[in-house]
N, C-alpha and C positions, 0 to 999 in steps of 0.2 A: 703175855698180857696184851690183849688191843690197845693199838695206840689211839690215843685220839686228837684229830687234826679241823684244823678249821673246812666249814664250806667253801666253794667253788666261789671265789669273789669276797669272801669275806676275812678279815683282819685276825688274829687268832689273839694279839695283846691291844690291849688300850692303856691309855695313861688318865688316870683319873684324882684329881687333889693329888698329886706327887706321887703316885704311887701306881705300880702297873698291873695288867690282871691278865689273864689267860682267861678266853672265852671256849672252853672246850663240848660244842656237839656229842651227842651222844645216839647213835645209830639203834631203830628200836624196829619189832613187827609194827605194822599195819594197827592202829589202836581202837578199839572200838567198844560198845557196851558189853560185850561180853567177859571185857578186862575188869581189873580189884586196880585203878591206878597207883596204889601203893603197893601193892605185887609187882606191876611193871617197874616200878622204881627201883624196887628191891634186887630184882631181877638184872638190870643193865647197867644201872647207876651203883651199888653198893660194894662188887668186883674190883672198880675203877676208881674208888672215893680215897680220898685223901684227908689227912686231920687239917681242919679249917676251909674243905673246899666250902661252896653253895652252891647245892641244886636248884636250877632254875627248871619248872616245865610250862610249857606252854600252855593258857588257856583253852585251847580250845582242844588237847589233848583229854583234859581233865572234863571239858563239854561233853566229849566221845565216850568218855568212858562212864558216864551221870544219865547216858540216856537222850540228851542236851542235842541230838543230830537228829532233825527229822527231815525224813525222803521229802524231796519237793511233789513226790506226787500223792504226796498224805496233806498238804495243805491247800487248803482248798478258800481260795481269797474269796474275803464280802466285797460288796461293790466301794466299801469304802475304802481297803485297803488299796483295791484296782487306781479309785481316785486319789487318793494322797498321793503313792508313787511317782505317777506322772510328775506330779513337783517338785521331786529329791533330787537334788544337783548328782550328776551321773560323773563320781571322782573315777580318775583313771588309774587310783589305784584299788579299787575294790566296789563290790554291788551295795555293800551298804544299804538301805532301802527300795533303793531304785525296781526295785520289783514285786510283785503284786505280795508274793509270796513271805518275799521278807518283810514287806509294813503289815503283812497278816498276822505274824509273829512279834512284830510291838506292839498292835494292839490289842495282842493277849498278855503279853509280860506286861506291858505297862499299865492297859487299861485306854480306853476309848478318850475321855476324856483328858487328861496329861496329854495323850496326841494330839490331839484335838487342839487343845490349848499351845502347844511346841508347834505346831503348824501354821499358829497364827503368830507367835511371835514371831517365827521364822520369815513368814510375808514381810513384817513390818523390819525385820532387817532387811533382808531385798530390796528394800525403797532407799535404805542409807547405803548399799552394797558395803553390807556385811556378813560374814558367812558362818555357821557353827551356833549358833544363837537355839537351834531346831532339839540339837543333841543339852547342849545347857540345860533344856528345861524337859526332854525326854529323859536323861539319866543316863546311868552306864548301862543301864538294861535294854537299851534299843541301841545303844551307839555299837555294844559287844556283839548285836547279830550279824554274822558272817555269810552272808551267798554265796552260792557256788560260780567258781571263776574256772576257763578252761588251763590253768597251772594247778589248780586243787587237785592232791591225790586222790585218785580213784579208792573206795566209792563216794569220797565226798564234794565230789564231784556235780553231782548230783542230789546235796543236803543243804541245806538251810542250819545253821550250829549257833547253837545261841550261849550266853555266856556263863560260864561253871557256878553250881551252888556252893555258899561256906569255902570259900577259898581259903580262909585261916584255917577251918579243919582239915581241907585236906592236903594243907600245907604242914601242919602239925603231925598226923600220921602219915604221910611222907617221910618227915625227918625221924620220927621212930624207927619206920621200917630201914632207913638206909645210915642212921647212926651220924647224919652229918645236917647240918641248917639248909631250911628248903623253903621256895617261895613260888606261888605259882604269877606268872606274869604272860600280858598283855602288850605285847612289843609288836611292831611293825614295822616300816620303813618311813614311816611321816613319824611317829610318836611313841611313847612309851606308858606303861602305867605295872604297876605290881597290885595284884587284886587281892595278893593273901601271901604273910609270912608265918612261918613256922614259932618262932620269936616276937614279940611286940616292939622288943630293943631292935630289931633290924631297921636299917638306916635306907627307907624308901626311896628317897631323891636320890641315893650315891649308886644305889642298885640300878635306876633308868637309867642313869649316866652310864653305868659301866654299859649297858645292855641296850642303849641308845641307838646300835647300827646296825642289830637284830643278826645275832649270830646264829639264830637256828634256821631249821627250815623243814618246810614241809608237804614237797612233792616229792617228787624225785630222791631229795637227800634222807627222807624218812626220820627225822633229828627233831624229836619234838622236846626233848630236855638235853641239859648241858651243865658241865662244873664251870666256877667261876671260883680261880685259884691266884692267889694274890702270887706276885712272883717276884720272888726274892733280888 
């Protein structure tokens, strides 16, 4: 049976409320709409499951396979997404808005005005230098679009991915298909967020924490899910 080992830099246990956990990656094809993400599940995760693991997959995994990746040379910016961008703080860890393409893409998910409106409170944080004030009143629906950065797997490389529909459902058929609890999540290297568990009882804050220093990956290491196995 394959083993499964942590990323290149990353921690494989953490200790969290007294108790320790194995973050184990899980090596997958290339994911894309042409996938059932609970067939991939089924497929790489169910082999490998353990009674009491959690399947953790990654947002933007479950993006890919919803449709949710579109070619940046299918969006095609209004002059107002051109003008917003220019005033998106340009984070070094991700595109975030900062591009024509991606404020084109919130101002279809969220809607003209919501931005509209998150861009002016956003000003008026800038005058108190405050930051994050933009996404507050955009929503998770603009803060979860993703740009293409040059460490994104090819071909997303070149996609704009924006953030998975029903993540409770497809957190739920998930855990059917692979017989064990599953959540899809929103982890990065600044932050954490679980957008959808399998269960209602699953305990959200203990899950960022365990998952806080973003045990997958997804260039190179091709790990867009993983078990998280409490260890004795």
């Amino acid at each position: 049976m394959e083993e499964l080992t942590p990323n290149r830099g990353k921690n494989s246990i953490i200790e969290v409320a007294g108790k320790k956990y194995a973050r184990l990656p899980i090596r997958t094809h290339v994911i894309t709409d042409k996938d059932n993400i609970a067939d991939v599940c089924e497929k790489y995760a169910k082999p490998l499951a353990q009674p009491g693991d959690i399947l953790f997959i990654s947002e933007k995994a479950v993006a890919c396979s919803q449709k949710r990746a579109i070619p940046l040379e299918d969006i095609h910016p209004s002059w107002l997404a051109k003008l917003l961008s220019k005033f998106v703080y340009k984070s070094p860890h991700g595109i975030g808005l900062s591009m024509p393409q991606t404020m084109e893409m919130a101002l279809r998910e969220c809607g003209i005005p919501r931005i509209l409106f998150a861009a002016f409170i956003s000003a008026i944080g800038k005058i108190f230098h405050k930051r994050g004030w933009f996404y507050k009143v955009a929503g998770y629906k603009a803060e979860s679009i993703d740009g293409p950065t040059p460490n994104t797997l090819p071909p997303y490389n070149r996609y704009v991915v924006l953030g998975p529909a029903e993540p409770d459902k497809v957190a739920a058929e998930i855990s059917a298909k692979v017989g064990i609890k599953a959540c899809v999540v929103d982890i990065n290297d600044l932050a954490g967020k679980i957008l959808g568990t399998s269960e209602p009882s699953m305990d959200r804050d203990t899950l960022v924490a365990i998952l806080k220093d973003n045990p997958l990956g997804q260039d190179n290491q091709q790990t867009p899910m993983g078990f998280i196995r409490e260890v004795k």
